[in-house]
Structures are given as structure tokens and as C-alpha cells.
Backbone bond lengths (Angstrom), bond angles and torsions (degrees), N, CA, C in turn:
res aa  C-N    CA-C-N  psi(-1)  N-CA   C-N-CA  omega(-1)  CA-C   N-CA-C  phi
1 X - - - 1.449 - - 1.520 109.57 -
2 X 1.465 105.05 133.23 1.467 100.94 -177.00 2.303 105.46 -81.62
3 X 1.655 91.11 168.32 1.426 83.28 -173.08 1.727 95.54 -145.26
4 X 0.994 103.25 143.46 1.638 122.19 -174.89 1.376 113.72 -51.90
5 X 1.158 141.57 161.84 1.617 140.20 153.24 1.288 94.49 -167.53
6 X 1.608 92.61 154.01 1.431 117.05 -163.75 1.268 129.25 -135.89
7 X 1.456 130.68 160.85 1.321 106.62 -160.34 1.944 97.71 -169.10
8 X 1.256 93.13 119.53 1.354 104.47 166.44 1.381 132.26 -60.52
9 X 1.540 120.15 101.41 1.827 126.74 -164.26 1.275 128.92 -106.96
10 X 1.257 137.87 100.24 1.415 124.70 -173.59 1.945 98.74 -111.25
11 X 2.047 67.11 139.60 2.329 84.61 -165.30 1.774 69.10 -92.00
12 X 1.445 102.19 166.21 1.302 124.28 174.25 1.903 96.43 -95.19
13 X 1.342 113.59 140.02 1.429 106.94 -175.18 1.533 128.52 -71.40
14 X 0.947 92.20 -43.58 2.010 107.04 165.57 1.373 96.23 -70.64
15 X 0.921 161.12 -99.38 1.230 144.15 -147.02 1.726 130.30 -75.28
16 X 1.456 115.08 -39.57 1.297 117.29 130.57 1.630 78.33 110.20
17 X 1.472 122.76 21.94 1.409 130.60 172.04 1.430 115.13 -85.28
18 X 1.459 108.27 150.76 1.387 102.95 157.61 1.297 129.62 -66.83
19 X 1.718 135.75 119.27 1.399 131.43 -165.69 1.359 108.83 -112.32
20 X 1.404 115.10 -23.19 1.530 116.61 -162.27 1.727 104.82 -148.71
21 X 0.809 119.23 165.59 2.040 121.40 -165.72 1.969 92.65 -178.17
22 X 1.459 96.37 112.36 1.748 118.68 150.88 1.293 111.19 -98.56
23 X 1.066 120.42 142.27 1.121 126.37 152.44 2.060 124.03 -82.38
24 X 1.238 109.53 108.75 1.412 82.00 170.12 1.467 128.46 -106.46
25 X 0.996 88.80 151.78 1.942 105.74 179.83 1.514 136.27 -39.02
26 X 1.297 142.01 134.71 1.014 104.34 152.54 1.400 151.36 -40.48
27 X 1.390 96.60 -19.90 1.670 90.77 -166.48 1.476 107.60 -110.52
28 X 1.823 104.18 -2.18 1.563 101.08 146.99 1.013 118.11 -73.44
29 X 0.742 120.70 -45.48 1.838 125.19 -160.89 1.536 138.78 -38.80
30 X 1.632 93.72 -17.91 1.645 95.56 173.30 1.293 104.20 -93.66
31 X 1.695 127.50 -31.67 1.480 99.66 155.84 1.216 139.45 -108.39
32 X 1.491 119.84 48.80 1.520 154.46 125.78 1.584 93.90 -48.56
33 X 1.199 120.77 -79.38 1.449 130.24 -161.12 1.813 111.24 -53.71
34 X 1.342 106.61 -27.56 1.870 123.34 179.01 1.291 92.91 -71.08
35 X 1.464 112.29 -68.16 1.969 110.70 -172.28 1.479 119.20 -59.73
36 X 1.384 126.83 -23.08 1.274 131.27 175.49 1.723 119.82 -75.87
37 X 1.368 87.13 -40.74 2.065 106.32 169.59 1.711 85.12 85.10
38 X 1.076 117.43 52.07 1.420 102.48 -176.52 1.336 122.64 -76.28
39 X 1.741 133.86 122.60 1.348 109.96 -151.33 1.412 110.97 -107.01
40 X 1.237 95.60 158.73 1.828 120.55 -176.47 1.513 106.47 -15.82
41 X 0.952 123.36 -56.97 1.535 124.69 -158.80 1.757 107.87 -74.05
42 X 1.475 115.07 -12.69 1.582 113.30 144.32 1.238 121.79 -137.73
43 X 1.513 93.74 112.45 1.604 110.70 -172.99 1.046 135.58 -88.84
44 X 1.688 102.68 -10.65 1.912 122.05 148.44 1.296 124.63 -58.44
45 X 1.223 97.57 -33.29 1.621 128.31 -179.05 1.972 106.08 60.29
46 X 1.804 104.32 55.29 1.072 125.48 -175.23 1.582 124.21 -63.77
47 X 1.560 83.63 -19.33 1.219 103.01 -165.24 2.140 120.88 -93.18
48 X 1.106 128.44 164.08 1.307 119.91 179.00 1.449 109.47 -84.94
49 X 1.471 121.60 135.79 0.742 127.77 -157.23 2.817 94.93 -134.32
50 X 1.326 94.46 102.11 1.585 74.15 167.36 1.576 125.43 -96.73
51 X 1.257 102.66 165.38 2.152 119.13 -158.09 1.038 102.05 -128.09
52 X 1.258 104.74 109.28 1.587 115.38 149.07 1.491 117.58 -21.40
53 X 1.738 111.04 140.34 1.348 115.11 172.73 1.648 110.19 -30.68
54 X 1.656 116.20 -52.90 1.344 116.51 -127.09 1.544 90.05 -97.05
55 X 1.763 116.56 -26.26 1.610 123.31 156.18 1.110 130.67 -51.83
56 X 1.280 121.21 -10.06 2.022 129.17 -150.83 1.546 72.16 -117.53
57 X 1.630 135.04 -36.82 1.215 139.36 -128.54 1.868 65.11 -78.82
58 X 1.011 95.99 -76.92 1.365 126.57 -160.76 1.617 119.33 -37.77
59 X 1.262 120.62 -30.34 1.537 135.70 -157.90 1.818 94.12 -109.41
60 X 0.938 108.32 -19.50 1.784 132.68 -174.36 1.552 105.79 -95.71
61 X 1.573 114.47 -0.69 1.445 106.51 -173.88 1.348 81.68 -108.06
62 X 1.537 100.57 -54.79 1.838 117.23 -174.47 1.933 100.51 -32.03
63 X 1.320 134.57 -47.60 1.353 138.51 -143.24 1.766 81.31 -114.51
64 X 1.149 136.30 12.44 1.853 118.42 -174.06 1.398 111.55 35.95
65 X 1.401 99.22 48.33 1.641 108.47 168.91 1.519 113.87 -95.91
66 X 1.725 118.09 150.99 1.452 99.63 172.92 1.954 98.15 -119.65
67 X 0.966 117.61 113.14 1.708 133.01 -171.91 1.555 96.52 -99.87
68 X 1.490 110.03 145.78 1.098 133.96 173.69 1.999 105.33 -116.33
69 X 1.345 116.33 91.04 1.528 123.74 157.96 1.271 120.83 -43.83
70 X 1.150 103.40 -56.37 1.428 113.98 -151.26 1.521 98.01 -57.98
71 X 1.826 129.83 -35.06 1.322 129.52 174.91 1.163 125.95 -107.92
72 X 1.714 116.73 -1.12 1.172 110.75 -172.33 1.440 112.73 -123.69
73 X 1.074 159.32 143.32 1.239 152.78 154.50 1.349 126.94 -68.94
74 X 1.606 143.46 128.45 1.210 139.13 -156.79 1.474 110.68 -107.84
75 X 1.271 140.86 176.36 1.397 146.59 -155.68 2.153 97.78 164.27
76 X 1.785 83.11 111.53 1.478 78.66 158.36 1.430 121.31 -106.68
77 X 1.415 129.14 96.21 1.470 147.55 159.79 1.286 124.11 -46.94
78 X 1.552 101.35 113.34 1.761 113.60 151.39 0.972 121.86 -72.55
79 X 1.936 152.96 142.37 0.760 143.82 75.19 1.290 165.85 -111.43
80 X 1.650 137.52 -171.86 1.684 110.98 -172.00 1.315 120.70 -54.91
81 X 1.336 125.38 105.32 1.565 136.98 -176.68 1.617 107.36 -18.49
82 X 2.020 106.64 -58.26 1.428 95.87 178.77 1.733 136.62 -82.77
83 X 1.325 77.31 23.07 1.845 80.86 175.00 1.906 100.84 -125.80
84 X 1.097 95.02 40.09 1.475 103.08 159.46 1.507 133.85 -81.61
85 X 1.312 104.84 -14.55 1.167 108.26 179.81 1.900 111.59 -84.80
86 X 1.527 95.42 -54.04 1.573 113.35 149.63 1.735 124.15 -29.54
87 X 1.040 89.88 -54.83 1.955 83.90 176.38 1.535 102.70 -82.03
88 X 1.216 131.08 -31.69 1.489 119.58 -171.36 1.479 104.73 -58.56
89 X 1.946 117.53 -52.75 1.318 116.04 -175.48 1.559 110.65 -57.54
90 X 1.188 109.96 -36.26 1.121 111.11 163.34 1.512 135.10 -7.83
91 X 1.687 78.11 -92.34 1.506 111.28 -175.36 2.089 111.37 -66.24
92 X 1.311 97.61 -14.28 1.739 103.59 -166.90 1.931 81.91 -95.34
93 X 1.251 112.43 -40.86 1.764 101.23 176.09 1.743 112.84 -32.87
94 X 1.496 84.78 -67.85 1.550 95.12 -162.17 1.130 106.13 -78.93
95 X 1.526 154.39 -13.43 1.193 146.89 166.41 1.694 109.31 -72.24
96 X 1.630 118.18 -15.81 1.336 93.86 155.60 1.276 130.37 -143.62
97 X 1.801 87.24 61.38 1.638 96.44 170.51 1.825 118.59 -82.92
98 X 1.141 116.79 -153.87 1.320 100.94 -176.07 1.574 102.01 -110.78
99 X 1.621 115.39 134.62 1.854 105.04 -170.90 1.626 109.37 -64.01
100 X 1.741 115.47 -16.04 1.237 102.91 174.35 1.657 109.23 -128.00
101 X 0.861 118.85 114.69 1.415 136.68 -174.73 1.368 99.06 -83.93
102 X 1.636 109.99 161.11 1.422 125.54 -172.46 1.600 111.10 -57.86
103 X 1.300 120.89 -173.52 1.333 132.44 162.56 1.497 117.23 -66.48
104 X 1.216 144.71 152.01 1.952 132.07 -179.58 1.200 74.36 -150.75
105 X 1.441 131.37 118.58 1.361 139.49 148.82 1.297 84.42 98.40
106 X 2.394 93.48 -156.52 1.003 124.77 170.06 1.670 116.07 -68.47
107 X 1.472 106.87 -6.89 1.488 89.26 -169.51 1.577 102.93 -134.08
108 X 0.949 118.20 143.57 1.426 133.36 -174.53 1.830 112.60 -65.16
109 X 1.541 111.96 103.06 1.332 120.72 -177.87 1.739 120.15 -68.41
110 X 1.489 96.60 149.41 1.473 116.00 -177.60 1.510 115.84 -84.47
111 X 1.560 105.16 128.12 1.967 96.56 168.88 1.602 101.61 -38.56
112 X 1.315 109.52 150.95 1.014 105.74 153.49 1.801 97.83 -98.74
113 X 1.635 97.99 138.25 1.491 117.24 161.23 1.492 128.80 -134.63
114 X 1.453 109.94 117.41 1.466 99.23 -174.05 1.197 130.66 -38.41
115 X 1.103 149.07 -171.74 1.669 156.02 160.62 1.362 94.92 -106.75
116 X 1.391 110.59 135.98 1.052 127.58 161.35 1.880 133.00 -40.40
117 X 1.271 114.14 102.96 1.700 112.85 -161.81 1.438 128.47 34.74
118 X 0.961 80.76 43.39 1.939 105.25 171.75 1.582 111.73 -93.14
119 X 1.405 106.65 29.12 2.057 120.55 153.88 0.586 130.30 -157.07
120 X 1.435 120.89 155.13 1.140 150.51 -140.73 2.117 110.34 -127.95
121 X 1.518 109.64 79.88 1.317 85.72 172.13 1.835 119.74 -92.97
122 X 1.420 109.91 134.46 1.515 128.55 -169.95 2.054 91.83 -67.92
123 X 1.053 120.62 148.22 1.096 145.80 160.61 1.146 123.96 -85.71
């Protein structure tokens, strides 16, 4: 059976990258789940969830994290525990590609950058 894990993320705002990744605990996690208000209808809490400055403040003390608000934006993230390794390469791919990539054609191509918790992994 697959099993959830989660992890506290702040995108940097101008760039809208991933800069920073906690992991939280089990035995944070249910009050991870209080500060997020995560509601009933996901009870894995699989889903992305974003935190107020003064919540990230807060869930970031819980984990002996040191977070920067003022530039980063926070998101507490579910996903399937065993495809953690998978999203990390992931996420370390695209954090160091180049923000401006060559020419492709006539027209000058875009980083690609994810959107912010725009997935969904199925169980």
C-alpha cells in the first residue's frame, strides 16, 4: 500500500521556483494538518494546500526550519511517499536548467517552469 508524505515548500516569488523543501514528520503532521485547515473531503491531505506567512511561520518552528516569507511563498504538499525519489529528481532537473534556453525556431523559447501544485498523484 502506497503512503503519503509531506513536505513544507517555499517557490521563490519572482521566479516562482522551488527554493526550499522540509520534510514533515509523522508526528508533526496532525498539526501541520490544524494550521493548513485541511478539509474533510481529503483526509490524506494529498493535495496542495498554501500558508499564510504567519502559518509557514509556525509549522517551520514545529520542523526547526528557518523560512524566509517575506520572498518566498509557502505550500504544504502531499505526495505518494514512494515516488519521492521520482519527484526529487524531478524537481533538482528543473531547478537547474538554464532560465534562458537557446533559440528553437523562429521564435525564442520559454524555461519551462512548473505551476505551482498543479498535481495530482493517483494512489
Amino acid at each position: 500500500m502506497n503512503q503519503v508524505a509531506h513536505s513544507l515548500v517555499g517557490y521563490d516569488r519572482e521566479t516562482e521556483r522551488v527554493v526550499e523543501e522540509f520534510d514533515v514528520s509523522d508526528a508533526v503532521l496532525p498539526r501541520a494538518k490544524e494550521l493548513a485547515r485541511f478539509p474533510t473531503d481529503d483526509p490524506e491531505a494529498m493535495m496542495c494546500y498554501p500558508l499564510a506567512p504567519s502559518v509557514a511561520q509556525t509549522l517551520a518552528s514545529l520542523l526547526n526550519a528557518s523560512i524566509d516569507t517575506e520572498r518566498r511563498d509557502y505550500f504544504l504538499e502531499g505526495f505518494a511517499a514512494d515516488a519521492e525519489t521520482l519527484r526529487r529528481s524531478v524537481a533538482q532537473l528543473v531547478e537547474h536548467r538554464s532560465p534562458k534556453p537557446g533559440v528553437g525556431g523562429s521564435s525564442p523559447s520559454t524555461p519551462a517552469m512548473p505551476p505551482r501544485c498543479n498535481y495530482i498523484i493517483m494512489l
